[in-house]
C-alpha atoms as a printed R data frame, in Angstrom:
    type eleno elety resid chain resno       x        y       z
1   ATOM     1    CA   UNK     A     1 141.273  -80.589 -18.566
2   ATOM     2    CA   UNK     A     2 140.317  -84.437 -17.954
3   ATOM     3    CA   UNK     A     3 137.274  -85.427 -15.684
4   ATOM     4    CA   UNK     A     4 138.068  -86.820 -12.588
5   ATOM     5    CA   UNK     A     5 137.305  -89.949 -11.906
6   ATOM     6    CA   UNK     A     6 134.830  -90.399  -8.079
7   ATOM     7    CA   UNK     A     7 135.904  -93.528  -6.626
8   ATOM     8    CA   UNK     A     8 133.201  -94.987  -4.916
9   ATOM     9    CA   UNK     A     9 133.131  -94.905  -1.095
10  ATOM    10    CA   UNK     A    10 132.886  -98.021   0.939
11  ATOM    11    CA   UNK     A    11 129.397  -97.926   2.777
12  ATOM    12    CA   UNK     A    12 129.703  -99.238   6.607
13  ATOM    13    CA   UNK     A    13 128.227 -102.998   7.072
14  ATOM    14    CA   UNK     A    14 124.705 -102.754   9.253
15  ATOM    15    CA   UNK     A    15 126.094 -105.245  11.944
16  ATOM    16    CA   UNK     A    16 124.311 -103.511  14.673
17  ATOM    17    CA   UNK     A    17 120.823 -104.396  12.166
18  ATOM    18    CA   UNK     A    18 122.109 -107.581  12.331
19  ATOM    19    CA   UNK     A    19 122.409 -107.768  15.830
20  ATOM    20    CA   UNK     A    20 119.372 -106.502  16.524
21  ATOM    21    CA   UNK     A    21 117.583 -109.234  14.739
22  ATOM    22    CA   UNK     A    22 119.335 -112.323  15.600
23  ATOM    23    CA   UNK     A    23 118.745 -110.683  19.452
24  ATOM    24    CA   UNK     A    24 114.781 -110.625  18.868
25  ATOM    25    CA   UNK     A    25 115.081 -114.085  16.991
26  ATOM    26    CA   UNK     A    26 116.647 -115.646  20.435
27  ATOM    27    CA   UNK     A    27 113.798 -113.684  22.394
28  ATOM    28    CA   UNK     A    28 111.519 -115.109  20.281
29  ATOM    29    CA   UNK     A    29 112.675 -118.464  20.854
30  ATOM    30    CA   UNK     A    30 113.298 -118.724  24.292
31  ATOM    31    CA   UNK     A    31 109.672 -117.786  24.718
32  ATOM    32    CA   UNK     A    32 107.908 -120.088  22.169
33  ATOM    33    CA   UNK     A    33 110.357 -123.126  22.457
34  ATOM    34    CA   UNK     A    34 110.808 -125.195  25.470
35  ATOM    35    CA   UNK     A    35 113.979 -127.448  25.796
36  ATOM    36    CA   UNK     A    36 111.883 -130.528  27.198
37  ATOM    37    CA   UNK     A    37 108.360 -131.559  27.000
38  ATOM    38    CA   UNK     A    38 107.064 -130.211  30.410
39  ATOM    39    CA   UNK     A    39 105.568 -133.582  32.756
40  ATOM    40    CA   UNK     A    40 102.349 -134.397  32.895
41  ATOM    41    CA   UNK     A    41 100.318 -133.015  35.729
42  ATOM    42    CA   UNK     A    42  99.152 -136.362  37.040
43  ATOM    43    CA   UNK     A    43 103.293 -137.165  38.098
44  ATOM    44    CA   UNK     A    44 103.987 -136.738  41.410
45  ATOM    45    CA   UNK     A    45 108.222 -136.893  41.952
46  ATOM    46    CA   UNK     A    46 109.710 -139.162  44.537
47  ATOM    47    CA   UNK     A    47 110.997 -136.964  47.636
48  ATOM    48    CA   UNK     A    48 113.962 -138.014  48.464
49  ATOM    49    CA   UNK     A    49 114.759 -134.994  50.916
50  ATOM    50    CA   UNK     A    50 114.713 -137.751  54.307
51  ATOM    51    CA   UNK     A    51 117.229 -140.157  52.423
52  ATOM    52    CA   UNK     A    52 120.273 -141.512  54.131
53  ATOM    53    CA   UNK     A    53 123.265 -141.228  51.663
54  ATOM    54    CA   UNK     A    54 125.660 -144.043  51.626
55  ATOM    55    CA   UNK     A    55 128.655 -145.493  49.913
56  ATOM    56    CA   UNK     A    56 127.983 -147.227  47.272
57  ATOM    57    CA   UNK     A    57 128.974 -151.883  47.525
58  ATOM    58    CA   UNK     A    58 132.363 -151.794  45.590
59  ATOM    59    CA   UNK     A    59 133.721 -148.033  46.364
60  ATOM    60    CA   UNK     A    60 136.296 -147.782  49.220
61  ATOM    61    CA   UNK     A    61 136.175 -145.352  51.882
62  ATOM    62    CA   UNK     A    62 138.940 -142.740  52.521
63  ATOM    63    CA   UNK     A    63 138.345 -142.268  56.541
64  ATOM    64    CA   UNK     A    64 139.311 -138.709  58.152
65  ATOM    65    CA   UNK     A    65 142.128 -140.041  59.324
66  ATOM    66    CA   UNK     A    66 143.435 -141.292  56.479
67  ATOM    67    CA   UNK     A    67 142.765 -145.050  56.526
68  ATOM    68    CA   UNK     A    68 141.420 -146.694  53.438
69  ATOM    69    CA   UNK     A    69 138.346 -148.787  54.272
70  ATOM    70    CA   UNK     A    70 136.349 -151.512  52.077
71  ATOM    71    CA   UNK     A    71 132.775 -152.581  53.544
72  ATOM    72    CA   UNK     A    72 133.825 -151.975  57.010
73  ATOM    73    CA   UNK     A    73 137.759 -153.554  56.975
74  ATOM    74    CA   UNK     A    74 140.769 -151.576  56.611
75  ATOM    75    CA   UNK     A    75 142.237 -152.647  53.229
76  ATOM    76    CA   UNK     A    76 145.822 -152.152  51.313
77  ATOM    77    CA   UNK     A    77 146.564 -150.483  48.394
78  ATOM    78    CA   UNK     A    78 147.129 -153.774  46.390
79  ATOM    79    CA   UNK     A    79 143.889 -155.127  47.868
80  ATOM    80    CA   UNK     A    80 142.081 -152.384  46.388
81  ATOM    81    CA   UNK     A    81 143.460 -152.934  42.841
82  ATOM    82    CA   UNK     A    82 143.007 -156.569  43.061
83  ATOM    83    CA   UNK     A    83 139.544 -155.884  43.972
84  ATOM    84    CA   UNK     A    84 139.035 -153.207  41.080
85  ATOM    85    CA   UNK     A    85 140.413 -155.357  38.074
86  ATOM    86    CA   UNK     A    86 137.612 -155.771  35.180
87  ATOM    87    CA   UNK     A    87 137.058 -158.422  32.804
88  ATOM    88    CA   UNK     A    88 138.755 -156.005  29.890
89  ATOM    89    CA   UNK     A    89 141.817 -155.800  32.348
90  ATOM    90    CA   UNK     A    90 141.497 -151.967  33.043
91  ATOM    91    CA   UNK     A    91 141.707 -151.473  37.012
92  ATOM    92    CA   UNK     A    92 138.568 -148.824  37.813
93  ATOM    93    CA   UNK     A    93 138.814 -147.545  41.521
94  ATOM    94    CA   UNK     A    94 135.921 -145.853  43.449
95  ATOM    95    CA   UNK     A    95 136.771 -143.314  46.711
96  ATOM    96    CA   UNK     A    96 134.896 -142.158  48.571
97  ATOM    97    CA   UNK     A    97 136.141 -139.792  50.897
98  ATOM    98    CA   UNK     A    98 135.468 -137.923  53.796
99  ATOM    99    CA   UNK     A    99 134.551 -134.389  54.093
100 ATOM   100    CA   UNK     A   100 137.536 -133.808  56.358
101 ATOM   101    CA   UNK     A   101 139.938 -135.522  54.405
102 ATOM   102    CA   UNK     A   102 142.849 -132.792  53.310
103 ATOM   103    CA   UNK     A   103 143.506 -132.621  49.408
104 ATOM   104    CA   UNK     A   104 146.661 -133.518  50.004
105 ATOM   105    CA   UNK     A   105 146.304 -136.972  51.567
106 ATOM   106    CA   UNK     A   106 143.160 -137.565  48.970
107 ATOM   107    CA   UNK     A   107 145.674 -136.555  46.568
108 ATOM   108    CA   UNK     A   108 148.540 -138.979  47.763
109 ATOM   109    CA   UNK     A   109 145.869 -141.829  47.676
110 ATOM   110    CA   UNK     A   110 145.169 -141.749  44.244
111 ATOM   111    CA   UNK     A   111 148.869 -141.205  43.230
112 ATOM   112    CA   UNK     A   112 149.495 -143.827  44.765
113 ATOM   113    CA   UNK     A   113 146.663 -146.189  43.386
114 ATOM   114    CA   UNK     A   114 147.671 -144.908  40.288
115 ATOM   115    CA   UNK     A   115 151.768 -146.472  40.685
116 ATOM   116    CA   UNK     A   116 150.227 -149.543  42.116
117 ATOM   117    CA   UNK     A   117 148.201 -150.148  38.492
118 ATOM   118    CA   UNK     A   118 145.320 -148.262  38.284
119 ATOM   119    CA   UNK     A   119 143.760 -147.056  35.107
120 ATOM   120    CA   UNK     A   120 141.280 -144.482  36.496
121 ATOM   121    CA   UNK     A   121 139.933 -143.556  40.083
122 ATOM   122    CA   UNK     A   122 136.770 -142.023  40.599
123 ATOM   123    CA   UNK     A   123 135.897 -139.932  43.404
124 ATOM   124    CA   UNK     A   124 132.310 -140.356  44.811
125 ATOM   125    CA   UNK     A   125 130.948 -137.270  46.026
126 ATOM   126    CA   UNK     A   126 127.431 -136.218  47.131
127 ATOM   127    CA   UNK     A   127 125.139 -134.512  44.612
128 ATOM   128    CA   UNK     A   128 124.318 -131.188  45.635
129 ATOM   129    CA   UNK     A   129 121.358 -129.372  44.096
């Protein structure tokens, strides 16, 4: 009678050891590191909670009704891409729209700027924190 030959089992991986430390290793860190050097206690930041927002020189204004404005004058489509034309020839556009502007008609604005030659339009918003 011949010996039989034990093949060797396979042993399961410790993952979940594995786990565990790379866990503890991000504890660790997110305790001892910081992301940015914290400000010096003499800094006092600027308040800006009182400031009036407004549009910025060279963006034109989407009204609620629908009208496109620049610095206080109604203003076409091709006025607005004359307007926008850079030295490097690309056409940038800045809207900024109202809050009760529909999608839609913000949407058909920039389609439209976008026929008429337009290589990108940016829409201004406010920054909310």
């Amino acid at each position: 009678m011949g010996l039989r030959h034990t093949t060797p089992r396979a042993r399961p991986e410790p993952t979940i050891a594995l786990i565990n430390i790379v866990f503890l290793m991000l504890i660790f860190f997110m305790i001892a590191g910081t992301l940015a050097p914290p400000l010096d206690d003499q800094v006092t930041l600027v308040s800006t909670e009182n400031l009036d927002g407004r549009a910025p020189p060279d963006a034109t204004v989407l009204m609620s009704d629908g009208r496109l404005m620049y610095r206080g004058v109604a203003t076409t489509t091709q006025q607005i891409i004359t307007r926008a034309q850079t030295n490097s020839g690309s056409v940038e556009v800045r809207i900024v729209a109202d809050r009760a502007v529909s999608a839609n008609v913000l949407m058909d604005h920039v389609a439209t700027l976008r026929a008429a030659g337009a290589t990108s339009v940016w829409i201004i918003t406010e920054r909310g924190l």
